[in-house]
Structure formats: structure tokens, C-alpha cells
N, C-alpha and C positions, 0 to 999 in steps of 0.2 A: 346618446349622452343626454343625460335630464339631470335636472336639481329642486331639491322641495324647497322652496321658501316662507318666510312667513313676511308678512305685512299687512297692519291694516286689521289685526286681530283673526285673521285666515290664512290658511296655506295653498298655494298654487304649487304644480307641479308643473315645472320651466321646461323650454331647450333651446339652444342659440336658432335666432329666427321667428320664435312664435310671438305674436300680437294676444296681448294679455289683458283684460279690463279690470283696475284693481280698485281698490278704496281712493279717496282722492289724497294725492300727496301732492308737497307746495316743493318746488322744485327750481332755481335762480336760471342756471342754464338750462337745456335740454337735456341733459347726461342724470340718471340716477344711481345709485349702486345701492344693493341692498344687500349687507353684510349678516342677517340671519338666516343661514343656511339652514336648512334640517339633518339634508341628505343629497348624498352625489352617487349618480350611477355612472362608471366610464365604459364598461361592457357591457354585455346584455349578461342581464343575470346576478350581477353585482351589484349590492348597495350598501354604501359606507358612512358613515358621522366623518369630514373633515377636520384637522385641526383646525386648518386656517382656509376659507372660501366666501369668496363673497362674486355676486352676478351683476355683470355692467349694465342696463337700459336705458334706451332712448325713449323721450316723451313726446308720442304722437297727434296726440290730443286731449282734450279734457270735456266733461260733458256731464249729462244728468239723465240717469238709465230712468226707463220704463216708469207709468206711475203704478203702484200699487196700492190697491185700495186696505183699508180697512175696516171692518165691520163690526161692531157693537150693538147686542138686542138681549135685553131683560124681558126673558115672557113673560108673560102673565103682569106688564107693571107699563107698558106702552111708553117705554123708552127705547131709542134706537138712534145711535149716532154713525156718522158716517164720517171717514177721514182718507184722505190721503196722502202720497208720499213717493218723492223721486229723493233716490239717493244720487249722490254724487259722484263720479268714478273719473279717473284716467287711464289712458290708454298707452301702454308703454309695449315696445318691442324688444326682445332680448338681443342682446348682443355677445356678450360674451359671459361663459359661466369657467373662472379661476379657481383652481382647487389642489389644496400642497404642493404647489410651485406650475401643476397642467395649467393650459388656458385652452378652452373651446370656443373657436369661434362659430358665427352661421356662417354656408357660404356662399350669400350672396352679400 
């Protein structure tokens, strides 16, 4: 059982259980839901557009990924600049992914 979601201007592709590192989201309690679904698979083989689904996550941490650099060079004019960059992300686990009345949980 998987679900596409979007957030964050990206799609992951979920399942109850997995630890997911996505754009940074602001979040009051620990509890997320994110109600843009794309797509749910309940069997293997099958995949459907929901009418109505949205996926529970818990927030397990938050943080600032990898730096990545950037590179900027004009031959021939002896310019060259250099930059870098840590994006932001959090860390959420799924919990449950609800879809036309089903609920899937993880099981642990």
C-alpha cells in the first residue's frame, strides 16, 4: 500500500512507516496531514486518483540538508564567483495513508 503526495512543490511516493525528508513545513503540534493526494495503490498492480484521501505524519525532526555549492565562471573575462547553499527540510514518518473511507496503517 503506497500514496503519491505532493508538498513542498515535489512528489514523494509514501507508505505507512517510512521516514521521509521533505521541504521545511511549520507545524504547532507534532501531527501533520497532508490532504494532496495524487495517487493510491491498495493492491499491487493497482493505481487509482481518490476522491477523498489525505496521509497522517508525525514530525520527527527538522534540520538543514547537505551544503551545495555553486559555481559561476565567464571564460575568457576572469570572473568567477562562488556560492553556497543548505536548504531546509523536515523529517516526518508516515502514519497513516486514508483513502474513500480505507485507513492504512504502519505496523508498528
Amino acid at each position: 500500500m503506497y500514496a503519491v503526495i505532493r508538498t513542498g512543490g515535489k512528489q514523494y511516493r509514501v507508505a505507512p512507516g517510512d521516514v521521509v525528508k521533505i521541504e521545511s513545513i511549520a507545524s504547532e503540534n507534532q501531527m501533520v496531514e497532508f490532504s494532496d493526494v495524487l495517487a493510491v495503490s491498495g493492491e499491487a498492480g493497482s493505481v487509482a486518483k481518490p476522491s477523498r484521501a489525505k496521509v497522517t505524519a508525525e514530525v520527527l525532526s527538522e534540520g538543514r540538508g547537505d551544503k551545495i555549492l555553486v559555481f559561476h565562471l565567464k571564460r575568457k573575462k576572469q570572473y568567477k564567483k562562488l556560492q553556497g547553499h543548505r536548504q531546509n527540510f523536515t523529517e516526518v514518518r508516515i502514519k497513516a495513508i486514508e483513502a474513500d473511507g480505507k485507513t492504512y496503517t504502519s505496523a508498528n
